[in-house]
N, CA, C and O of each residue as an XYZ file, in Angstrom:
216
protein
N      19.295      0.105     39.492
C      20.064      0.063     38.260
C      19.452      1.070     37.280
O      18.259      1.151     36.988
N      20.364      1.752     36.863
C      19.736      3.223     36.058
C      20.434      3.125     34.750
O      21.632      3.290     34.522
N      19.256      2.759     33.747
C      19.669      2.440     31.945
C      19.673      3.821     31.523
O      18.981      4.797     31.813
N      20.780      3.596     30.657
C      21.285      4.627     29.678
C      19.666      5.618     29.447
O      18.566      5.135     29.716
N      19.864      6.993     28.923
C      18.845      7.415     28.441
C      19.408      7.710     26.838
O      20.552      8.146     26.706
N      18.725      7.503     25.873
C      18.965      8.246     24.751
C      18.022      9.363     24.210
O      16.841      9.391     24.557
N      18.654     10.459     23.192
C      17.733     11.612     23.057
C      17.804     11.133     21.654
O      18.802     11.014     20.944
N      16.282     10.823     21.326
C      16.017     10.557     19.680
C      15.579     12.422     19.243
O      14.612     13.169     19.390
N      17.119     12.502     18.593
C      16.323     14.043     17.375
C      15.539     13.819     15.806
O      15.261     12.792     15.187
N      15.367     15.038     15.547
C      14.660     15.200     14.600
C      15.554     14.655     13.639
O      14.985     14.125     12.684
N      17.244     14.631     13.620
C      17.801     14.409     12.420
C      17.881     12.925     12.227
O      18.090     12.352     11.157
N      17.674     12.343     13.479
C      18.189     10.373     13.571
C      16.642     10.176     12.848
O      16.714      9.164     12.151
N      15.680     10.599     12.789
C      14.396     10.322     12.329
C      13.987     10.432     10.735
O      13.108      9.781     10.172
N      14.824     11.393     10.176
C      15.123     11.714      9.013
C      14.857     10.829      7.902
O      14.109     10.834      6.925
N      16.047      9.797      8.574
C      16.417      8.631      6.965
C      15.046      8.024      7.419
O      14.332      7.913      6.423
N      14.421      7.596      8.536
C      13.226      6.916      8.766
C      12.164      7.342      7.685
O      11.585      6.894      6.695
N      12.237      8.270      8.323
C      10.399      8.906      8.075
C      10.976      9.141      6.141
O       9.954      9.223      5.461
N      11.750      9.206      5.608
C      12.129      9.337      3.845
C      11.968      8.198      3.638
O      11.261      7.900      2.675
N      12.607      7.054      4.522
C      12.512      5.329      3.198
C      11.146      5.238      3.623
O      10.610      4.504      2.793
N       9.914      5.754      4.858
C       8.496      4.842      4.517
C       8.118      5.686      3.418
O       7.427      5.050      2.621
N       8.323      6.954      3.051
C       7.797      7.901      2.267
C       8.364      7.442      1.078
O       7.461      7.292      0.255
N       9.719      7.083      0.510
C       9.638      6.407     -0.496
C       9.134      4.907     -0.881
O       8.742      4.497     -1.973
N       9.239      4.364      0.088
C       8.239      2.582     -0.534
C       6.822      3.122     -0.424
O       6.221      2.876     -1.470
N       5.975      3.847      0.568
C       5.039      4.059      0.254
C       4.584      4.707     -1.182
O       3.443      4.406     -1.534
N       5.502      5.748     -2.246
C       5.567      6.203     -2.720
C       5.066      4.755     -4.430
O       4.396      4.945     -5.445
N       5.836      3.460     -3.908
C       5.952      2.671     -5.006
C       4.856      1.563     -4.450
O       4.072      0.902     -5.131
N       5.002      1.554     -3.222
C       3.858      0.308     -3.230
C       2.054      0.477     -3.350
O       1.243     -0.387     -3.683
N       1.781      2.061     -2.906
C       0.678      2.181     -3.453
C      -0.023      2.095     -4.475
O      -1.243      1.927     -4.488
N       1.051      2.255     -5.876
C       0.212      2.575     -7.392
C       0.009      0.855     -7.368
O      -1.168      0.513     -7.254
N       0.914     -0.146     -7.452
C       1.014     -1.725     -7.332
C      -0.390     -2.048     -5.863
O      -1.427     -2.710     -5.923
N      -0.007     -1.538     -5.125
C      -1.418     -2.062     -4.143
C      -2.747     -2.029     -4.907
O      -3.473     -3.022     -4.960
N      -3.070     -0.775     -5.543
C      -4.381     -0.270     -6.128
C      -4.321     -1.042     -7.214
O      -5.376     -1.520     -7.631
N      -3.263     -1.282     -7.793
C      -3.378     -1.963     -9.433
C      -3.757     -3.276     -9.117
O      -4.712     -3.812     -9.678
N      -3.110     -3.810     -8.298
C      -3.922     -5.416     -7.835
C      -4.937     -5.055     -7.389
O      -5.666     -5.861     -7.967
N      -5.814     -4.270     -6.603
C      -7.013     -4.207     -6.620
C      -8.195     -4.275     -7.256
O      -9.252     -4.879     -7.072
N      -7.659     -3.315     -8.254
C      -8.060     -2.976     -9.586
C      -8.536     -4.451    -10.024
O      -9.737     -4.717     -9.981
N      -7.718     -5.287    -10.392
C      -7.267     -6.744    -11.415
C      -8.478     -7.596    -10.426
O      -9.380     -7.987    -11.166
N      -8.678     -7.911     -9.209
C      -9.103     -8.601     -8.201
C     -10.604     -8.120     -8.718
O     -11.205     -8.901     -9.456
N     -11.175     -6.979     -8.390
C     -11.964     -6.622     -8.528
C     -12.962     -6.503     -9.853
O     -14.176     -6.301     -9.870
N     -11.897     -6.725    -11.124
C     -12.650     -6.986    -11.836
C     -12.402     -8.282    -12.585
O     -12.917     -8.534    -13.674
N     -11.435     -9.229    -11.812
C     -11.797    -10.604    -12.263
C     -13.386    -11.425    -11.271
O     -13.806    -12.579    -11.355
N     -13.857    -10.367    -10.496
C     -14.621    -10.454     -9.628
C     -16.120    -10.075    -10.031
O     -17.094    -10.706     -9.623
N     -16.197     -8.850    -10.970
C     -17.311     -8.092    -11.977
C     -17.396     -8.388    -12.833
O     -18.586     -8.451    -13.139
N     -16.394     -8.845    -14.030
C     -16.368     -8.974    -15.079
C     -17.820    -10.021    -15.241
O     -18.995     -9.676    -15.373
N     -17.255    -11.326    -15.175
C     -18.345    -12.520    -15.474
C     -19.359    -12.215    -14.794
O     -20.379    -12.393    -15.460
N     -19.511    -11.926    -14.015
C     -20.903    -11.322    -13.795
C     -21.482    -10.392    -14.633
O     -22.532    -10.894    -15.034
N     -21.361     -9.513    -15.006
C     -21.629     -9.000    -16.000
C     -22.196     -9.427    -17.947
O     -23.110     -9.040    -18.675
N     -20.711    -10.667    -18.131
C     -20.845    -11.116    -19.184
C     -21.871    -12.259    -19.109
O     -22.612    -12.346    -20.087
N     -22.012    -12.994    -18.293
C     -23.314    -13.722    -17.843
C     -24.296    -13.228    -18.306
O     -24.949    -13.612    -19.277
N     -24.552    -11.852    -17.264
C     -25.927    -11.314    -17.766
C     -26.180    -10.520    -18.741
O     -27.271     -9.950    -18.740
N     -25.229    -10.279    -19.826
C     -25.521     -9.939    -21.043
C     -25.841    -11.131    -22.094
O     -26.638    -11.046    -23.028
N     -25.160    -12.110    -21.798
C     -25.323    -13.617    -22.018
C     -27.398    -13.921    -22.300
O     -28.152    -14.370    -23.163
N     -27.472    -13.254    -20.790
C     -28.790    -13.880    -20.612
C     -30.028    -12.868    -21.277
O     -31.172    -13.180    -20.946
N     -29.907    -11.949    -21.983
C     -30.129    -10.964    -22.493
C     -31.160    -11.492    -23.976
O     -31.582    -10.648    -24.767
């Protein structure tokens, strides 16, 4: 039994490879910005502690 072959071109790939390039485009600055927030609800009191203890 011999399945269909299909030829994937460069143009069917197109709309692909543009929508990861645009969400990547929006979800990175939001990825880093929660990082950002995480990281320094993570430093902060530590910090204010030991100025605390000062």
């Amino acid at each position: 039994m011999d399945l269909p072959t299909i030829a994937i071109t460069e143009e069917m790939l197109e709309p692909l490879v543009q929508g990861v390039i645009a969400n990547v485009s929006v979800v990175l600055p939001v990825g880093l910005a929660l990082m950002a927030v995480f990281l320094g609800i993570r430093i902060i009191p530590g910090l204010v502690s030991r100025f605390m203890r000062l």
